[in-house]
C-alpha positions as CSV (number, residue, x, y, z in Angstrom):
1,X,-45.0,-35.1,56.7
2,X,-44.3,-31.7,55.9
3,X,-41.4,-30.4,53.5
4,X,-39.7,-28.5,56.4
5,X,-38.9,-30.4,59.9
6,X,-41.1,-30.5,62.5
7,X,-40.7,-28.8,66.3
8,X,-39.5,-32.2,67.6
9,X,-37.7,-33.0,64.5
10,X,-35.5,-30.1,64.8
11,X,-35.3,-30.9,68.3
12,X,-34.2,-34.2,67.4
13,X,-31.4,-32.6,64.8
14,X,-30.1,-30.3,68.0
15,X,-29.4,-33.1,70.2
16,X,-28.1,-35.4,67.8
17,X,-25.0,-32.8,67.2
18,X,-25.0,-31.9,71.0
19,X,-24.1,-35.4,71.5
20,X,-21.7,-35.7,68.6
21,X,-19.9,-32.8,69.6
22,X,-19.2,-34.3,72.8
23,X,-17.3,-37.2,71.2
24,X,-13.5,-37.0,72.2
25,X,-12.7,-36.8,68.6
26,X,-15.3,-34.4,67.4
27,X,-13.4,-31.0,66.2
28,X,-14.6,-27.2,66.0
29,X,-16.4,-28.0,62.9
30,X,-19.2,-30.8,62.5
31,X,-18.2,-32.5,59.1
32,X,-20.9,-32.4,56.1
33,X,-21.0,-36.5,55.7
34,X,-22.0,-36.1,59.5
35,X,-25.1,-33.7,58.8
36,X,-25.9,-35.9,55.8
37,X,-26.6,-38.8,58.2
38,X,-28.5,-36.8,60.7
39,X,-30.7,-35.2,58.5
40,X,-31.4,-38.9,56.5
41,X,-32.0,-40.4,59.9
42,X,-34.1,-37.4,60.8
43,X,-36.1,-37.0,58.0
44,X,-36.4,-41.0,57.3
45,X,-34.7,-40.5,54.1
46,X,-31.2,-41.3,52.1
47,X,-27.7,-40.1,51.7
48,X,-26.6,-40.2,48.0
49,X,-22.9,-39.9,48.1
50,X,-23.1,-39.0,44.8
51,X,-22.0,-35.2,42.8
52,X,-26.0,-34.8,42.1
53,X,-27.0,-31.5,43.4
54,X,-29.1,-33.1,45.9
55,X,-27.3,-35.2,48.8
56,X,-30.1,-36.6,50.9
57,X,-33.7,-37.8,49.0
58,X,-36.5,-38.4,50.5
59,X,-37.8,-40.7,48.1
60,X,-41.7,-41.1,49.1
61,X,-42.1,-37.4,49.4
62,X,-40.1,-36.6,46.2
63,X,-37.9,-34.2,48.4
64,X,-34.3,-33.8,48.0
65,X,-32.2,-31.7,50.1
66,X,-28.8,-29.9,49.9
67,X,-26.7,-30.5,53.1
68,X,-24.1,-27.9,53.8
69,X,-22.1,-27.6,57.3
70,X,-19.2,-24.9,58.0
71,X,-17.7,-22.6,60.2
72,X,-19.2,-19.3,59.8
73,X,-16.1,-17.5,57.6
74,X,-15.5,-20.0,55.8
75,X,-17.1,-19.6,52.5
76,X,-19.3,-22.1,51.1
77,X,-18.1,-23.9,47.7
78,X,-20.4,-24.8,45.3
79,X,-18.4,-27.1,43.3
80,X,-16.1,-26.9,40.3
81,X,-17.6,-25.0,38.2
82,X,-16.3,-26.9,34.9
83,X,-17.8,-24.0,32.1
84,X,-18.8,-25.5,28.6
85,X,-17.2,-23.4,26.0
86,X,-15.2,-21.7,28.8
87,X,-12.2,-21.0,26.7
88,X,-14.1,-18.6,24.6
89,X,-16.6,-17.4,26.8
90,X,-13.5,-15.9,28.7
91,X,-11.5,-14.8,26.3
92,X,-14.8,-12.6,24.9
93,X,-15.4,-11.5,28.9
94,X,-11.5,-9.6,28.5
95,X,-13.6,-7.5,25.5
96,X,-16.7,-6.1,26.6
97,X,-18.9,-6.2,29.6
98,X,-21.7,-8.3,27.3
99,X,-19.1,-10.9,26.7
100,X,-18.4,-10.3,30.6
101,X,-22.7,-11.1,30.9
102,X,-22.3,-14.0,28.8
103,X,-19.9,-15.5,31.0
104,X,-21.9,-14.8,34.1
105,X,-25.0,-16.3,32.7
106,X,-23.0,-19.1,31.7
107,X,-22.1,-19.6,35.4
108,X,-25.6,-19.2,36.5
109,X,-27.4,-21.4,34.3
110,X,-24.7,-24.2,35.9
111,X,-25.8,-23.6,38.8
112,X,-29.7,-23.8,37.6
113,X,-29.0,-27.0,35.5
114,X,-27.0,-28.9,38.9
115,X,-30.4,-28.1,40.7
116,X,-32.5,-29.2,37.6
117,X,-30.8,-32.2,37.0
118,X,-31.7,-33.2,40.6
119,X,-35.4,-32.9,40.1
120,X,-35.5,-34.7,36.6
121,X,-33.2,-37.7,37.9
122,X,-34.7,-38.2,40.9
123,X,-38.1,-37.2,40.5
124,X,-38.0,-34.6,43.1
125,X,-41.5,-31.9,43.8
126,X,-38.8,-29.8,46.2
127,X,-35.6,-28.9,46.8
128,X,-34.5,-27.5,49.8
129,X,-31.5,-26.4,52.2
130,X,-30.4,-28.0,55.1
131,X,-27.5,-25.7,56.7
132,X,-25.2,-26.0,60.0
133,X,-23.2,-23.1,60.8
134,X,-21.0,-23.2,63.7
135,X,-19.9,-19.4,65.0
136,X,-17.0,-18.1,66.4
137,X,-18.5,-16.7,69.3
138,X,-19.9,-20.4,71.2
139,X,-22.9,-20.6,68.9
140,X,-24.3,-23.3,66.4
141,X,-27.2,-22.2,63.7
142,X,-29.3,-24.9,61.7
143,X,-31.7,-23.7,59.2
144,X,-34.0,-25.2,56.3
145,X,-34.8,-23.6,53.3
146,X,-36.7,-24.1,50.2
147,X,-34.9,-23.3,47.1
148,X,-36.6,-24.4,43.9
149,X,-39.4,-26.5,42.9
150,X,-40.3,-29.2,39.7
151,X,-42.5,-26.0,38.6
152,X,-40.1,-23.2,39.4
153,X,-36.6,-25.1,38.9
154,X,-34.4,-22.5,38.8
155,X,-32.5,-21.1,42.1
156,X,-31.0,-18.1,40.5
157,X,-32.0,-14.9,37.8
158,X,-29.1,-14.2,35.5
159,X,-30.2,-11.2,35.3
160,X,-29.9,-10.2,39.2
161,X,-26.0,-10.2,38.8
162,X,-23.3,-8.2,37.0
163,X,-20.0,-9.7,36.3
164,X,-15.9,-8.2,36.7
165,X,-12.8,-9.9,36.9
166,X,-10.7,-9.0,40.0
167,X,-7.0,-7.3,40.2
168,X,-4.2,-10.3,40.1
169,X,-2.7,-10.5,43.4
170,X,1.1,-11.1,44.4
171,X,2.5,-12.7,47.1
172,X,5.5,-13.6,48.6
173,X,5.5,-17.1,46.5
174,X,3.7,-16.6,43.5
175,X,0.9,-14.6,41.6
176,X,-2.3,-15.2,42.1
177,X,-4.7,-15.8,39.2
178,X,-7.4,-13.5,39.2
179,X,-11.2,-14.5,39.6
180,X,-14.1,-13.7,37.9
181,X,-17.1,-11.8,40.5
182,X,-20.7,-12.2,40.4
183,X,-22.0,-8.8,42.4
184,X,-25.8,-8.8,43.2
185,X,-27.3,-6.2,41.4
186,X,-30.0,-4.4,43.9
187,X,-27.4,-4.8,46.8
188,X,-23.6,-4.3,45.4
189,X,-22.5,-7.1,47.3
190,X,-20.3,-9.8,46.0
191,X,-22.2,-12.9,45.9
192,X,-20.0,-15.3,44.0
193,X,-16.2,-15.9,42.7
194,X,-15.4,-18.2,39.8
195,X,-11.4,-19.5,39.4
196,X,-12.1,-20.5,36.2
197,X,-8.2,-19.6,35.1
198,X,-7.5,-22.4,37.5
199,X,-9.0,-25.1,39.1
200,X,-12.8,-24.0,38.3
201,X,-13.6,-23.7,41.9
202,X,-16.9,-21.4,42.3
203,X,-17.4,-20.1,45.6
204,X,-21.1,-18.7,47.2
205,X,-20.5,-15.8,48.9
206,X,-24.4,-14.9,48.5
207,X,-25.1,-17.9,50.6
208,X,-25.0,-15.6,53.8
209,X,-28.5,-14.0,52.4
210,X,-29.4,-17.4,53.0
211,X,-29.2,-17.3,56.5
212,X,-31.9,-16.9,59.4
213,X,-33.5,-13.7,60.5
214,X,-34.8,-14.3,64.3
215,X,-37.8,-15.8,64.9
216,X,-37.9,-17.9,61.6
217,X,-39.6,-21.2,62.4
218,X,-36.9,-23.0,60.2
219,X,-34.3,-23.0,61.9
220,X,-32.8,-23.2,66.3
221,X,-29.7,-21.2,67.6
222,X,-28.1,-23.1,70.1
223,X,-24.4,-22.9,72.5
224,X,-21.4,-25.4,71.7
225,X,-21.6,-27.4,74.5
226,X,-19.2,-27.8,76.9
227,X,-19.4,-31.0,78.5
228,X,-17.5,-33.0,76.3
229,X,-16.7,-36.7,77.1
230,X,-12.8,-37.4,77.9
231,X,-10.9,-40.3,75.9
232,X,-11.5,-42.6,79.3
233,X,-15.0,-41.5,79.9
234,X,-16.1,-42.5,76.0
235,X,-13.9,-46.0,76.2
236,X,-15.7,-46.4,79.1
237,X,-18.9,-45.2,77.7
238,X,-18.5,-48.4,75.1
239,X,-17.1,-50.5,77.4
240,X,-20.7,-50.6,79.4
241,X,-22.4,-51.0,75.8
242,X,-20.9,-53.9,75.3
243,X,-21.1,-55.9,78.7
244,X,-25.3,-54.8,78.2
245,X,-25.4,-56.5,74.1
């Protein structure tokens, strides 16, 4: 089997969230512990419910796969981002834009080791990137992606980013800590934001890069549908299920 999905396998993926989406109970967003299952039933493989980098193996083929599944402005998180050495790390960032690198190559090599610790744990050849975005405008994107490999383990090149901490903010009911910014070097665009002066959340803006181009062979654009069952029609629905078991 090959490392990305097959036609019908990403045919297979499409109707599966067609149907779920039809469910009564089924929101605007499809949950990532939903996409988990699909892809593992998919892809004959395993959810981990676990923090590993990795949330679905495919054990056999020593493939791993991230599973990821939001609305399309709603940035992705990567996870807390819990910095060793962070105390000092920052306080040197306040002094100089090399103590600014250090702490941004600090952040990437977290990112890098997550990934790594994937592949050594679990054995993995590949890693890869299994994405749902649902748009405002009717539309629903899944893509796969390869991101690293047991040769070539890291995702990310420190060296692509530069780093600056961002003006506090006020509001109306209290100030907001500011956040430290990863912008991409060759394009000037913010690709990540790290709240290390509170609850370590690190946020991947530069996950849009990530995203499709048309025509790429990965991934099927589809609408929401709009056919979805009622309450009755579903109770019904499993009423019939249940007279035929």
């Amino acid at each position: 089997m090959s490392f990305f999905s097959s036609p019908e396998q990403l045919a297979e993926i499409e109707q599966i969230i067609r149907n779920y989406i039809r469910l009564p109970f089924s929101r605007d967003c499809i949950p990532g512990a939903v996409m988990e299952g699909v892809i593992a039933h998919v892809r004959s493989a395993q959810v981990l419910n676990t923090y590993d980098y990795v949330d679905v193996v495919e054990q056999g083929r020593c493939y791993g796969w991230q599973v990821k599944s939001t609305k399309d402005d709603t940035p992705v998180t990567w996870k807390r981002a819990k910095i060793a050495g962070a105390d000092k790390l920052i306080e040197e960032s306040y002094k100089s834009e090399e103590g600014k690198q250090r702490l941004g190559d600090a952040i990437i090599e977290f990112c890098n080791k997550h990934a790594r610790e994937s592949i050594e744990h679990y054995g993995l050849e590949k890693i890869g990137y299994c994405r749902l975005i649902t748009h405002g405008d009717g539309r629903i994107t899944y893509f796969e992606r390869l991101l690293c490999t047991h040769e070539k383990p890291s995702i990310f090149n420190p060296a692509d980013f530069i780093w600056r901490w961002s003006t506090p903010k006020k509001t109306t009911k209290k100030e907001q800590l500011p956040a430290f910014h990863g912008i991409h070097r060759e394009t000037g665009e913010g690709w990540w934001a790290w709240h290390g002066l509170g609850e370590n959340q690190l946020h991947f803006k530069g996950e849009k890069n990530w995203w499709p181009k048309p025509g790429d062979p990965h991934a099927r654009t589809f609408l929401w549908p709009s056919n979805r069952l009622s309450l009755a029609e579903f109770s019904r629905l499993l009423s019939n299920l249940d007279a035929v078991t």
